[in-house]
Every structure is written in structure tokens, then in C-alpha cells.
N, C-alpha and C positions, 0 to 999 in steps of 0.2 A: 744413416740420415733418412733413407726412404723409407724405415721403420717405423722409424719416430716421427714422421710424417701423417703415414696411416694410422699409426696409434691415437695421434692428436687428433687427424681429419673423425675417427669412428667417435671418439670421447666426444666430439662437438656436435656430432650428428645425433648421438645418441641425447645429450646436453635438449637439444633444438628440438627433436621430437618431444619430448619429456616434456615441452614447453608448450603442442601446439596441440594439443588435447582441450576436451571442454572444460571451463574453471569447478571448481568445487566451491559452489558457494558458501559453506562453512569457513573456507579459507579467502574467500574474496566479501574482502571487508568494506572494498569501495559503498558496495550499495545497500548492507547492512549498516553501515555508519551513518548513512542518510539517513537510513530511514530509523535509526535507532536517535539522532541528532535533531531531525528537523519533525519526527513524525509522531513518533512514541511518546508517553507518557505530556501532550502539549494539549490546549488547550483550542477545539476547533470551534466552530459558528459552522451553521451554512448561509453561506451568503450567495446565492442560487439554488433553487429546485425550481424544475420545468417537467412537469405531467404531463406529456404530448404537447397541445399548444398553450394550458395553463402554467401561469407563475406560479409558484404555491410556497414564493421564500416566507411571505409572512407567518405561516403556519409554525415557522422555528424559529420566530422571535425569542429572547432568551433560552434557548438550549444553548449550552455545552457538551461536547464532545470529546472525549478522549480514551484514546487505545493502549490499554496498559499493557507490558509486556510479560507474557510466559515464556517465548523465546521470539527469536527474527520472525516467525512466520504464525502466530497465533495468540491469541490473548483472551482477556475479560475488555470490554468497551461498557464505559461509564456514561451514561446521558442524564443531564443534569438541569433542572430546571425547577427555580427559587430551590425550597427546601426539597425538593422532591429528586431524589436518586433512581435510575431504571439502569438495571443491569443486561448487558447482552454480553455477543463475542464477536471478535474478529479474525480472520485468517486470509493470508495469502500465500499467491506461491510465490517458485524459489526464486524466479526472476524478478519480483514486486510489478508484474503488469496488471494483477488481479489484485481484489482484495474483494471478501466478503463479510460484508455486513449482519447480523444477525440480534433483533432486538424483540423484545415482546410485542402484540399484537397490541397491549392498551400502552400508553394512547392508541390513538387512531394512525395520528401523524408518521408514525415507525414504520406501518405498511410499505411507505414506499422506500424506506432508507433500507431497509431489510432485502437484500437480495443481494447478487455477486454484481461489481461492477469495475470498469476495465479503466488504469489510468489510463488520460487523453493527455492530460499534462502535469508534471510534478512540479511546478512554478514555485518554491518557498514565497511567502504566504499560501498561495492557495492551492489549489488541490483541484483540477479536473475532472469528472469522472463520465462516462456512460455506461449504460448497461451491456453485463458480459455474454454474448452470445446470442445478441436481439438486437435487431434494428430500432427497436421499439425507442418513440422519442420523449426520452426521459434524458435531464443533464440533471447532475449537482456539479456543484461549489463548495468546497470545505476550506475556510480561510484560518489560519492558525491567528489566537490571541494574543 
């Protein structure tokens, strides 16, 4: 009986360790599913951009945005406006705190979209962000359509 006790007590320990290790994000699909459900392949706006103390949402009136998927963490990003297509890319890391942005230089307007910027809030519709690793005061808004 105090055999099969310890035998049971290690199998459960060993069980509970196994368990208290960091996730493997390939196998945690919580926050892959989000961002595969609510993020990927959808249609954004920016409905906010702030250049230091300047508004500057008008500037994206008609764009379209959308981050198509190569896998969970990197893509091709489509910006779209009337007939006109401009191709860039996107990537994050494995936690989705980051994502960066990366679109041509023409327009003009992409200068500032273009750079790594940190979610503040993942709200479904909209989308939070400030810049990653700068105080510097820049916000977007990215509101899904």
C-alpha cells in the first residue's frame, strides 16, 4: 500500500512538473486563434494616428489594411486604396505584444505606419498600438471592417 502510494505521489509530481514549464506557443492555440480569428486575413481602417501632438487620421482616409498569413507570426500586409495596391510585410513575436509593420516609402503617408509598434490594447474592433521601445508620442488605432 505505501508503495503504491509513492508510486502514485512521483507519477503526479512528475504529471505537475510536466505541466509548470513555459507554454510552447506552437501548441497554445489560445492566442494564435485570436489573432488568426479576429486579426489575420480582415479588413482594418486607421481610425487614429497621432504624430507627437498632431492628428494625422485624415491622411488614411480610404486605406485598407490587411495582414495576410505566411504563418502565426509573419506575413505579406496589403494596403489598399481605390484601385491602387502597395505591398509590404508584417511580423510579430511569439507572445503577439509586438508587431511590425513594414511598407514602402511612397506614399509618404507609410513613413509613419512603418516601424515596430507595441499592443496597448487588443479591444476586437480596434486595435491599440504605440511605438516599440520609444517613448516617442506616436498612437495608432486600427479598427477592423
Amino acid at each position: 500500500m505505501v508503495r503504491t502510494f509513492k508510486l502514485l505521489s512521483l507519477v503526479g509530481m512528475i504529471f505537475f512538473c510536466a505541466s509548470c514549464g513555459k507554454p510552447n506557443l506552437e501548441t497554445s492555440l489560445p492566442l494564435q486563434q485570436f489573432f488568426e480569428t479576429n486579426i489575420l486575413n480582415r479588413n482594418f481602417i486607421v481610425s487614429f494616428a497621432q504624430d507627437s501632438a498632431v492628428d494625422i487620421t485624415s491622411q488614411y482616409n480610404g486605406y485598407t489594411f490587411v495582414l495576410l498569413k505566411t504563418d502565426f507570426y509573419h506575413g505579406p500586409l496589403k494596403a489598399n486604396y481605390g484601385a491602387s495596391t502597395y505591398n509590404g510585410t508584417w511580423s510579430c513575436d511569439s507572445d503577439y505584444g509586438q508587431i511590425t509593420i513594414t511598407l514602402p516609402d511612397t506614399p509618404s503617408v507609410f513613413q509613419f505606419l512603418s516601424r515596430s509598434w507595441r499592443f496597448v490594447k487588443k479591444d476586437i474592433p480596434t486595435l491599440q498600438l504605440a511605438p516599440w521601445g520609444t517613448t516617442q508620442p506616436y498612437f495608432l488605432n486600427m479598427t477592423r471592417q
